[in-house]
VEXGUPA-960282 format. One record per atom (N, C-alpha, C): residue number from 0; z, x, y; residue in three letters; atom name. Coordinates in steps of 0.05 Angstrom, whole numbers, plus 5000, padded with zeros to 4 digits. Example, Ala and Ser with C-alpha at 12.3 -4.5 7.8 and 13.67 -1.06 7.14 Angstrom:
VEXGUPA-960282
0; 5156; 5264; 4886; ALA; N;
0; 5156; 5246; 4910; ALA; CA;
0; 5156; 5264; 4934; ALA; C;
1; 5142; 5257; 4955; SER; N;
1; 5143; 5273; 4979; SER; CA;
1; 5157; 5258; 5001; SER; C;
This chain:
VEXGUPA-960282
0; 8622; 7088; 3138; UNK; N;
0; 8612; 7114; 3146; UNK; CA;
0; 8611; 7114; 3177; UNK; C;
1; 8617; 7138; 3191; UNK; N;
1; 8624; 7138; 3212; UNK; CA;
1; 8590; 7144; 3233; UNK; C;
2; 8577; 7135; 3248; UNK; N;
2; 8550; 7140; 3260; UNK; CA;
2; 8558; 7172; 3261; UNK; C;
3; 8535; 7180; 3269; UNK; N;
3; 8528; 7212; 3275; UNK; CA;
3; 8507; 7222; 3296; UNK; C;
4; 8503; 7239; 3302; UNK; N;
4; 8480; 7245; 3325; UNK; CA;
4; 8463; 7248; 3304; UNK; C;
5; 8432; 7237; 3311; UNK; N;
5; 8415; 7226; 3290; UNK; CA;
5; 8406; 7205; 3285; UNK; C;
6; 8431; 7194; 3285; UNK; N;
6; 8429; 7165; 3270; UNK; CA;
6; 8416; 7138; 3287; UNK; C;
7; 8407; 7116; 3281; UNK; N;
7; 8395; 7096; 3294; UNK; CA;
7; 8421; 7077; 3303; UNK; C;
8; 8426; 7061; 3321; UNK; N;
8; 8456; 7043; 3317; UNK; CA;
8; 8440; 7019; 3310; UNK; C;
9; 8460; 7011; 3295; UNK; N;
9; 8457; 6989; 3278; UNK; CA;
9; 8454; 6961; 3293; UNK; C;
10; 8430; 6937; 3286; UNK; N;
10; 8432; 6911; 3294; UNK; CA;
10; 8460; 6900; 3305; UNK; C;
11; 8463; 6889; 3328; UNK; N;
11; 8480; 6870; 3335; UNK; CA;
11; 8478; 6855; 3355; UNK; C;
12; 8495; 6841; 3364; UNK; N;
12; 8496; 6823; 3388; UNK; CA;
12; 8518; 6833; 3397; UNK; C;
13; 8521; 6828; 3429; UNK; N;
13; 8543; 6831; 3450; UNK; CA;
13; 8541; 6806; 3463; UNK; C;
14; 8562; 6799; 3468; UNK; N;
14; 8552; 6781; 3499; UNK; CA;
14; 8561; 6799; 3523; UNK; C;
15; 8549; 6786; 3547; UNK; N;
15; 8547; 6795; 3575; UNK; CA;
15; 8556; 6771; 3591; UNK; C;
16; 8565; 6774; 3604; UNK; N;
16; 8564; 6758; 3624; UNK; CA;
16; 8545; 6762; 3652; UNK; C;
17; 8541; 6740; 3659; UNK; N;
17; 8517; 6743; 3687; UNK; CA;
17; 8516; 6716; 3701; UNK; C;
18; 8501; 6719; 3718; UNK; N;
18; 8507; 6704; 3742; UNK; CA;
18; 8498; 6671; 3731; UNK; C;
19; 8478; 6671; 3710; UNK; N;
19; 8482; 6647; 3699; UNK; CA;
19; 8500; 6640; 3681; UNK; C;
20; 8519; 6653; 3671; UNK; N;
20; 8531; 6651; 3658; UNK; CA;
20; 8537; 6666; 3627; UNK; C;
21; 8558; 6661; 3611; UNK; N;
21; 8554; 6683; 3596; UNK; CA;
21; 8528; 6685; 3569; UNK; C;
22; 8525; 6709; 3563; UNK; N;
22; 8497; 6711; 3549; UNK; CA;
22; 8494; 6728; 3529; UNK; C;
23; 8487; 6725; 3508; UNK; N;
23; 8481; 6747; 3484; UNK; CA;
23; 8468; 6770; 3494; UNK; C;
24; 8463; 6798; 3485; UNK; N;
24; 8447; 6813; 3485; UNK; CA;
24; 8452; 6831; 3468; UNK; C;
25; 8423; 6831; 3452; UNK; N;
25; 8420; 6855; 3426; UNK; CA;
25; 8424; 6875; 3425; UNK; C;
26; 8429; 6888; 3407; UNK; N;
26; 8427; 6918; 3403; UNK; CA;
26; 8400; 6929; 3411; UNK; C;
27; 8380; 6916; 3397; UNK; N;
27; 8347; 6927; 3407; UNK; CA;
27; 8343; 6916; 3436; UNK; C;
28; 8350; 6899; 3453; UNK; N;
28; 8340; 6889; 3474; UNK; CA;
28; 8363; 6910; 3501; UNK; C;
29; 8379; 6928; 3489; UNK; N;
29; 8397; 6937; 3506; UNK; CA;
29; 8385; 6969; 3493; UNK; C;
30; 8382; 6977; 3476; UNK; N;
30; 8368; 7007; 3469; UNK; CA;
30; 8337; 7007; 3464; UNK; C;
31; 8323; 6989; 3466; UNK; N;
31; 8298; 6992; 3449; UNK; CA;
31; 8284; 7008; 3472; UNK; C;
32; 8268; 7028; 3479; UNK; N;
32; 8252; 7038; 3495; UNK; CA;
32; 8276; 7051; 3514; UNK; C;
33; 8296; 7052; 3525; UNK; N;
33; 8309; 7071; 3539; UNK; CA;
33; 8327; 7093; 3540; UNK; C;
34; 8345; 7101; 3553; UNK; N;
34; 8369; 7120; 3547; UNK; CA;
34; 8392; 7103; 3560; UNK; C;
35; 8407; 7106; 3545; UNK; N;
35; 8435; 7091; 3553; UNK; CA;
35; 8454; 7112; 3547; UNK; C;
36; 8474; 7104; 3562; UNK; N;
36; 8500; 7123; 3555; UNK; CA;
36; 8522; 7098; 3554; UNK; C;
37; 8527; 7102; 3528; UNK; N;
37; 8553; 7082; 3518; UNK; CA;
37; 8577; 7088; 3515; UNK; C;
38; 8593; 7077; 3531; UNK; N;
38; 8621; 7090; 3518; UNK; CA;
38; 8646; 7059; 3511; UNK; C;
39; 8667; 7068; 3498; UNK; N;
39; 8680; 7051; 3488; UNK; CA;
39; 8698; 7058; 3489; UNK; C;
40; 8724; 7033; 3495; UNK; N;
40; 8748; 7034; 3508; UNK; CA;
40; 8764; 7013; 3490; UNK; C;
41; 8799; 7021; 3479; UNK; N;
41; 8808; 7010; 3464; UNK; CA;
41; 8812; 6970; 3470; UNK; C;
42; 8814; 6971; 3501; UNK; N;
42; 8818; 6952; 3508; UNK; CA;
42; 8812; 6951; 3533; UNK; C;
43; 8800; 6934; 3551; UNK; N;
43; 8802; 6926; 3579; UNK; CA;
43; 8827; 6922; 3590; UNK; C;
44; 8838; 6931; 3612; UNK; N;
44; 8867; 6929; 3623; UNK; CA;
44; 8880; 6945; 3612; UNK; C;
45; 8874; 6971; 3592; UNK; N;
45; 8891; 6991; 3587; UNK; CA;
45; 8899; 7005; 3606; UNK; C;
46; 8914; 7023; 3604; UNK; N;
46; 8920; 7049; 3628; UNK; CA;
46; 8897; 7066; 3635; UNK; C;
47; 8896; 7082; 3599; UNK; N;
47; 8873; 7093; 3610; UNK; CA;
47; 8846; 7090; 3619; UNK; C;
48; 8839; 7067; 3603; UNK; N;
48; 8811; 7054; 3600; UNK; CA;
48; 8806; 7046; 3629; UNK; C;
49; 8829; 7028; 3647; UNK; N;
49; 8830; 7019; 3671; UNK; CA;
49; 8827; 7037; 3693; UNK; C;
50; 8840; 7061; 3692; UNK; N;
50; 8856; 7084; 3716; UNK; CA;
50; 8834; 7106; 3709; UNK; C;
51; 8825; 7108; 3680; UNK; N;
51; 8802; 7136; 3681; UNK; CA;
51; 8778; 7125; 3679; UNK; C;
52; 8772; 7114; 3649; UNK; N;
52; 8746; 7115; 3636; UNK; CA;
52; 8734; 7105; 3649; UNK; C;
53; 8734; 7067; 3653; UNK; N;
53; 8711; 7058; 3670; UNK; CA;
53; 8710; 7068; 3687; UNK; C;
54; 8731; 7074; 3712; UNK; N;
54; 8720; 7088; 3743; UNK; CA;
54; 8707; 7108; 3734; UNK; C;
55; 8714; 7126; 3722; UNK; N;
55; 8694; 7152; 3717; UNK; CA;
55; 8661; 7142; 3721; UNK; C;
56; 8651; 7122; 3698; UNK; N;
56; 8626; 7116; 3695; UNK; CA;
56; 8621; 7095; 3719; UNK; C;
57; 8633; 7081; 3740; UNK; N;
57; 8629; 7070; 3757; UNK; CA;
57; 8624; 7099; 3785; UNK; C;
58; 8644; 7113; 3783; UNK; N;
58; 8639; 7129; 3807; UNK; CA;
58; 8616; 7149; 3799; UNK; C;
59; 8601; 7151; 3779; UNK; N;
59; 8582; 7173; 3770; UNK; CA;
59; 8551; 7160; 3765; UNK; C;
60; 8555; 7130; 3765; UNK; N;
60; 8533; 7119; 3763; UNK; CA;
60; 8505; 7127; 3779; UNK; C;
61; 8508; 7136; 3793; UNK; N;
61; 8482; 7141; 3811; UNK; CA;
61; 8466; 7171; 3797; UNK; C;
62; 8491; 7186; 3786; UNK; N;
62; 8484; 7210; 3778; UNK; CA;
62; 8476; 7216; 3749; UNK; C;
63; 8491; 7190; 3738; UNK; N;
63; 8472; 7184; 3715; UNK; CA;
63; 8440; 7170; 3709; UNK; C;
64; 8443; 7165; 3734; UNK; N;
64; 8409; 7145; 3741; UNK; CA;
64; 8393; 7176; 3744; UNK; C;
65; 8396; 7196; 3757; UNK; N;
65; 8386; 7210; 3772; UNK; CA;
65; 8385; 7226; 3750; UNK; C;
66; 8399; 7229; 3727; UNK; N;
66; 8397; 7250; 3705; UNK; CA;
66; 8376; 7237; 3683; UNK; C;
67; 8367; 7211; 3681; UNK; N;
67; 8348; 7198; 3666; UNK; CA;
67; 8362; 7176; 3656; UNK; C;
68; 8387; 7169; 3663; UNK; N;
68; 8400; 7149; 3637; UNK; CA;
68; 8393; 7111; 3654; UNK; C;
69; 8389; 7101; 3638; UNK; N;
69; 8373; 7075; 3646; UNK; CA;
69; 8396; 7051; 3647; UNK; C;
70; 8407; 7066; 3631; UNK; N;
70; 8434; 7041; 3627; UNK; CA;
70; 8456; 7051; 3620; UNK; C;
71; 8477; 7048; 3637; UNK; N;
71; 8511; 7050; 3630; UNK; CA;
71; 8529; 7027; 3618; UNK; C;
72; 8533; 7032; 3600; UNK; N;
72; 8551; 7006; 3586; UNK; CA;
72; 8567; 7009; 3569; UNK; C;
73; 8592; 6995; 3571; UNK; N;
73; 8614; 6999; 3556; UNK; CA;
73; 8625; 6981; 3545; UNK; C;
74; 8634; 6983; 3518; UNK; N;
74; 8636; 6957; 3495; UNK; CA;
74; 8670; 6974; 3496; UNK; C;
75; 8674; 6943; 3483; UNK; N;
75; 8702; 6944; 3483; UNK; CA;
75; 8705; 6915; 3453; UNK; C;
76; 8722; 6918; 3432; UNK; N;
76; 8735; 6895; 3424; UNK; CA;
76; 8758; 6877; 3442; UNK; C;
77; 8735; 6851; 3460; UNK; N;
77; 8752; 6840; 3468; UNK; CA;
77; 8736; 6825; 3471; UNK; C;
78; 8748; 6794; 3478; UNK; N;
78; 8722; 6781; 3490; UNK; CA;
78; 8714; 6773; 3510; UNK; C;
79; 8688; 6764; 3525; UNK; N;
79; 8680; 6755; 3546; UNK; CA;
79; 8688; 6761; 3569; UNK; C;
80; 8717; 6737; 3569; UNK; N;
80; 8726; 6733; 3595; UNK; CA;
80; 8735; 6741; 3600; UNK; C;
81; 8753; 6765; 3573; UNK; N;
81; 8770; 6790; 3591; UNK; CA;
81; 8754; 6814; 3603; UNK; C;
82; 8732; 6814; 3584; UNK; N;
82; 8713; 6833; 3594; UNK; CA;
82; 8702; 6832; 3627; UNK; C;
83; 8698; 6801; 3635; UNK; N;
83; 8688; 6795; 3663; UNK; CA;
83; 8706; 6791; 3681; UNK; C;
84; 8740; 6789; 3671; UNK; N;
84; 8758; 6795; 3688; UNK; CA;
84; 8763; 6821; 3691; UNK; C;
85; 8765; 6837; 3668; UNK; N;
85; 8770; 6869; 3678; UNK; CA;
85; 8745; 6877; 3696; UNK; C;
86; 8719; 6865; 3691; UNK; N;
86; 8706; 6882; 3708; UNK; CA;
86; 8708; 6868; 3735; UNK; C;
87; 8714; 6845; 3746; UNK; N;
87; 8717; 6839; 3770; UNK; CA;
87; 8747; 6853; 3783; UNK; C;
88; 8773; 6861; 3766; UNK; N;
88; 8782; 6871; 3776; UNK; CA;
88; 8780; 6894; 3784; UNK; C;
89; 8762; 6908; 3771; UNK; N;
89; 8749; 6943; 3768; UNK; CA;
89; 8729; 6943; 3790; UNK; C;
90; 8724; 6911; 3806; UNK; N;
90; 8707; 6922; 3828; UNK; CA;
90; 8667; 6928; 3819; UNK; C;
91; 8666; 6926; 3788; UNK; N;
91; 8638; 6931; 3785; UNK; CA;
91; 8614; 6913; 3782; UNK; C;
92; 8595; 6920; 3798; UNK; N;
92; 8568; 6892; 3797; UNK; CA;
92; 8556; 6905; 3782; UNK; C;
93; 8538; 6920; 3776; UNK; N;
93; 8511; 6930; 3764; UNK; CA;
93; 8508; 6955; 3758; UNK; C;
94; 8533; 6974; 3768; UNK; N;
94; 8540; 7003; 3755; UNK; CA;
94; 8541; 7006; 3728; UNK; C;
95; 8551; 6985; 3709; UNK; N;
95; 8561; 6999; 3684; UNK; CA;
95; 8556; 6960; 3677; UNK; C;
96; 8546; 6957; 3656; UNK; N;
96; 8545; 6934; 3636; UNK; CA;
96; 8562; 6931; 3616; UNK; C;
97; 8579; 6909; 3625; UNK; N;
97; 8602; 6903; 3608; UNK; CA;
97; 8589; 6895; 3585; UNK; C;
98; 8600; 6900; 3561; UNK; N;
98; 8593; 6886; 3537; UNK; CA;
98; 8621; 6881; 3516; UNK; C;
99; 8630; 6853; 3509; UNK; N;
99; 8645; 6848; 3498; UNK; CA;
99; 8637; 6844; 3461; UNK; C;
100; 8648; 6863; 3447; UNK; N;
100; 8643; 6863; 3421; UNK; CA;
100; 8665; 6848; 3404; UNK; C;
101; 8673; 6824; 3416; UNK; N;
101; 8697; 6804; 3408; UNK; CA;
101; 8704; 6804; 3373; UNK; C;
102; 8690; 6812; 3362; UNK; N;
102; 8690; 6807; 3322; UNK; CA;
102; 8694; 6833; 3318; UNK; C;
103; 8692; 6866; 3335; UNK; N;
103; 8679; 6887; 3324; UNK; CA;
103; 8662; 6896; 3314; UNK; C;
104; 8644; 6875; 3305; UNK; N;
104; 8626; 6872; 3287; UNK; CA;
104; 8610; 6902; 3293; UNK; C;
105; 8605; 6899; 3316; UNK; N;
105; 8585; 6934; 3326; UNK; CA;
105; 8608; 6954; 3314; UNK; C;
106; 8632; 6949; 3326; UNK; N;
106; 8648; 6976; 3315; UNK; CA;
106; 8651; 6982; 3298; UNK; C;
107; 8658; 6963; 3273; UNK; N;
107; 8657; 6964; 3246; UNK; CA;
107; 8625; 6984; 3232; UNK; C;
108; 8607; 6979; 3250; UNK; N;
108; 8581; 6979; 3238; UNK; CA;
108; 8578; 7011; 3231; UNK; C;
109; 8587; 7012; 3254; UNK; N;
109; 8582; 7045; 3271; UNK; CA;
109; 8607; 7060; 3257; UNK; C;
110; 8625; 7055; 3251; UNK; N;
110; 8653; 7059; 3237; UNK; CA;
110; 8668; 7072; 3249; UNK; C;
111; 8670; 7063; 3273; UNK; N;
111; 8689; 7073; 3299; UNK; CA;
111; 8710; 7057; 3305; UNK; C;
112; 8727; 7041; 3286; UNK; N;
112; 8749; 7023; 3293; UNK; CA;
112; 8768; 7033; 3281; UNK; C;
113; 8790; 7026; 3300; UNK; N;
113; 8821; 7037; 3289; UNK; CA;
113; 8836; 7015; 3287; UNK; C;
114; 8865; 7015; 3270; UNK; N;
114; 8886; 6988; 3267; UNK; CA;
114; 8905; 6995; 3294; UNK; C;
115; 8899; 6980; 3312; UNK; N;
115; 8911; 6977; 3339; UNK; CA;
115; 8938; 6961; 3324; UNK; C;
116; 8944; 6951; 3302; UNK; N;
116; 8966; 6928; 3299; UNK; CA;
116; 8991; 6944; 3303; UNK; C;
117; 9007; 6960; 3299; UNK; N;
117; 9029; 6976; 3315; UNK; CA;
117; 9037; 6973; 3347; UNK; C;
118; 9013; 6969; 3357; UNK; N;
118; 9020; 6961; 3391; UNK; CA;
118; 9013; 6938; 3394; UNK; C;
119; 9007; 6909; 3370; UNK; N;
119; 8997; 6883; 3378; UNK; CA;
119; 8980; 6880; 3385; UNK; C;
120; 8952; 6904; 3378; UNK; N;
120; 8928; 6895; 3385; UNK; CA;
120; 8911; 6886; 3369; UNK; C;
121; 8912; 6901; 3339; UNK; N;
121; 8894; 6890; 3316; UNK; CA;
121; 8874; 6913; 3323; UNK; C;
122; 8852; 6900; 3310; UNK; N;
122; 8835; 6927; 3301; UNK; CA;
122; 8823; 6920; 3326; UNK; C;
123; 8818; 6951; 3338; UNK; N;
123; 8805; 6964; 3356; UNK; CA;
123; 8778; 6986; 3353; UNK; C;
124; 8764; 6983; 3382; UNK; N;
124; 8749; 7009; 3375; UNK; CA;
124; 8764; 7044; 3389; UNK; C;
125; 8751; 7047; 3381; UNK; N;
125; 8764; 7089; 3382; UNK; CA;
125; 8751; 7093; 3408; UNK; C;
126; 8767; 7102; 3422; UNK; N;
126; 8756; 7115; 3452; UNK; CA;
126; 8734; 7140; 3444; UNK; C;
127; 8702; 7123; 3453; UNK; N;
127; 8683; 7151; 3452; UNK; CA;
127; 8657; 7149; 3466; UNK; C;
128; 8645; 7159; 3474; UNK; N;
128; 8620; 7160; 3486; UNK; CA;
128; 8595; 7169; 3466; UNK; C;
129; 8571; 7156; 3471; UNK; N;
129; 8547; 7168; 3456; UNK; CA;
129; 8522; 7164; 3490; UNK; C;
130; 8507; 7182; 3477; UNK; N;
130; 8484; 7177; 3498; UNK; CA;
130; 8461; 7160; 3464; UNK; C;
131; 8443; 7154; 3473; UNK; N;
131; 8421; 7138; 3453; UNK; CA;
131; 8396; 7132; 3470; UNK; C;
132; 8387; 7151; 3453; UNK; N;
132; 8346; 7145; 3460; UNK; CA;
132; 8338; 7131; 3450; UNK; C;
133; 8321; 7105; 3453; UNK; N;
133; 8315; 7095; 3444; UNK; CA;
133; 8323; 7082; 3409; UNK; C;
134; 8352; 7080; 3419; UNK; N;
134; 8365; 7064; 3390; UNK; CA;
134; 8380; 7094; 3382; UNK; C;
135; 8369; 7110; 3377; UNK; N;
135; 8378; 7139; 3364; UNK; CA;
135; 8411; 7159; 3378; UNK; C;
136; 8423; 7159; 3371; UNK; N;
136; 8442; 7168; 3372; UNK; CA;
136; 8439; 7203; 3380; UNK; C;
137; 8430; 7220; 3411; UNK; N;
137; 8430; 7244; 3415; UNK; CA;
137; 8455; 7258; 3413; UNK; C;
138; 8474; 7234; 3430; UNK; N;
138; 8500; 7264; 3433; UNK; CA;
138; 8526; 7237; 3426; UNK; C;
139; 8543; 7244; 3418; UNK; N;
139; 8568; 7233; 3402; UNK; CA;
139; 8589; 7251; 3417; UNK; C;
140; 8615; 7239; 3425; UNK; N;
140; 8634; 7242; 3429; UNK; CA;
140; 8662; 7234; 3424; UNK; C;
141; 8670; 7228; 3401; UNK; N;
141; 8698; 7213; 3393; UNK; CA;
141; 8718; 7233; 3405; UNK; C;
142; 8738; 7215; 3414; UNK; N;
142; 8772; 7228; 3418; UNK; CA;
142; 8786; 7217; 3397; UNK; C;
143; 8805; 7250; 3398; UNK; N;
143; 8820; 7251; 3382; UNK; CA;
143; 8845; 7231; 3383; UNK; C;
144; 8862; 7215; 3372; UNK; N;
144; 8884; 7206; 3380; UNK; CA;
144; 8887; 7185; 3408; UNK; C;
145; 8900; 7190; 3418; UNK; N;
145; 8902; 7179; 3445; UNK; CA;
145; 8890; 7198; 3474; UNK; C;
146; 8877; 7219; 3464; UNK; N;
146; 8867; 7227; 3481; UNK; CA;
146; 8844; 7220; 3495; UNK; C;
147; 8829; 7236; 3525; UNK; N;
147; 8810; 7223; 3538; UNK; CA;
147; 8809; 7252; 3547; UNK; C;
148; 8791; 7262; 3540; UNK; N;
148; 8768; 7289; 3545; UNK; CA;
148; 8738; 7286; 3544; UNK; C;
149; 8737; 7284; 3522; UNK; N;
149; 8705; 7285; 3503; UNK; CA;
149; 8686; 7258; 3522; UNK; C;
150; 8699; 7235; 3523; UNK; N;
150; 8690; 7215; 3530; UNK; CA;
150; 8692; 7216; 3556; UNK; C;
151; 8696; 7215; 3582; UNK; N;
151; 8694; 7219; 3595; UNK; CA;
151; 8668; 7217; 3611; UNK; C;
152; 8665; 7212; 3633; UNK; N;
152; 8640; 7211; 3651; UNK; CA;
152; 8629; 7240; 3657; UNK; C;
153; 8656; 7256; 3670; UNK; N;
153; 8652; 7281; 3676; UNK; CA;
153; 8632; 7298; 3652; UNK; C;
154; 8651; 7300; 3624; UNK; N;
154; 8648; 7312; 3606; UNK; CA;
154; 8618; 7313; 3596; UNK; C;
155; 8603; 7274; 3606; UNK; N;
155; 8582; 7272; 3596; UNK; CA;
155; 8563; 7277; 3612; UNK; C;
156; 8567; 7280; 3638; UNK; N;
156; 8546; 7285; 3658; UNK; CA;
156; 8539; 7312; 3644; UNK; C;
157; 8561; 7331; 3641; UNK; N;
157; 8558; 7367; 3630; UNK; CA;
157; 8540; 7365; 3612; UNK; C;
158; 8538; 7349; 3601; UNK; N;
158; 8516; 7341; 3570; UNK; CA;
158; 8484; 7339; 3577; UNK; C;
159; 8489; 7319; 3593; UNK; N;
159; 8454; 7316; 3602; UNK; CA;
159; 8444; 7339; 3615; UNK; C;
């Protein structure tokens, strides 16, 4: 079943990487008490994911602080080290919180994964954005196809 605006997101783990090194972090220890705006990208080092999505939420970050949102972070099925290489190539320290969902396990949960195996990726998550209060799911944004509208930084700032 696919999450919905409403809904709570489901238990998991991510890792992170940080300056001690790399590190788990929960689903409740990354939503419990705040607003986050999450979005998700098929892969790190994609075109689009590289050239739009993250910059979007890297160059808007301040304006998402300023609109209430406590945390920017973006999950991706991949793991770790590509996660902490894309984001050192992307230039980002503390704008946007990488989170690598290496199993899908979150994507699967939430039922936002696609069969990437046609382009050699295997199962992927679906390019989309949610905002989440405190665990709860306010605003949902999936794209259609290969598109990048809905998800977007711009699109979501219009939201808050």
């Amino acid at each position: 079943m696919t999450i919905k605006v409403g809904d709570t997101l489901p238990a998991a783990t991510f890792m992170t990487s940080t300056a001690e090194g790399p590190a788990p972090i929960t689903s409740d220890a990354l939503f419990k008490g705040k607003t986050v705006a999450l979005f998700a990208v098929p892969g790190a080092f994609t075109p689009t994911c590289s050239a739009k999505h993250l910059p979007g939420f890297k160059d808007h970050a301040a304006e998402f602080k300023a609109k209430g949102v406590d945390t920017i972070a973006c999950v991706s099925v991949n793991d770790l080290f590509v996660m902490k290489a894309w984001g050192k190539d992307q230039g980002i320290t503390d704008e946007v919180l990488l989170l690598a969902d290496g199993n899908g396990d979150f994507t699967r949960a939430i039922g936002l994964e696609f069969d990437g195996s046609k382009f050699g990726m295997g199962s992927r998550s679906q390019r989309y954005s949610l905002i989440a209060k405190d665990g709860v799911v306010t605003t949902l944004n999936v794209e259609e196809g290969g598109d990048f509208k809905v998800s977007s930084a711009d699109y979501m700032l219009g939201q808050l």
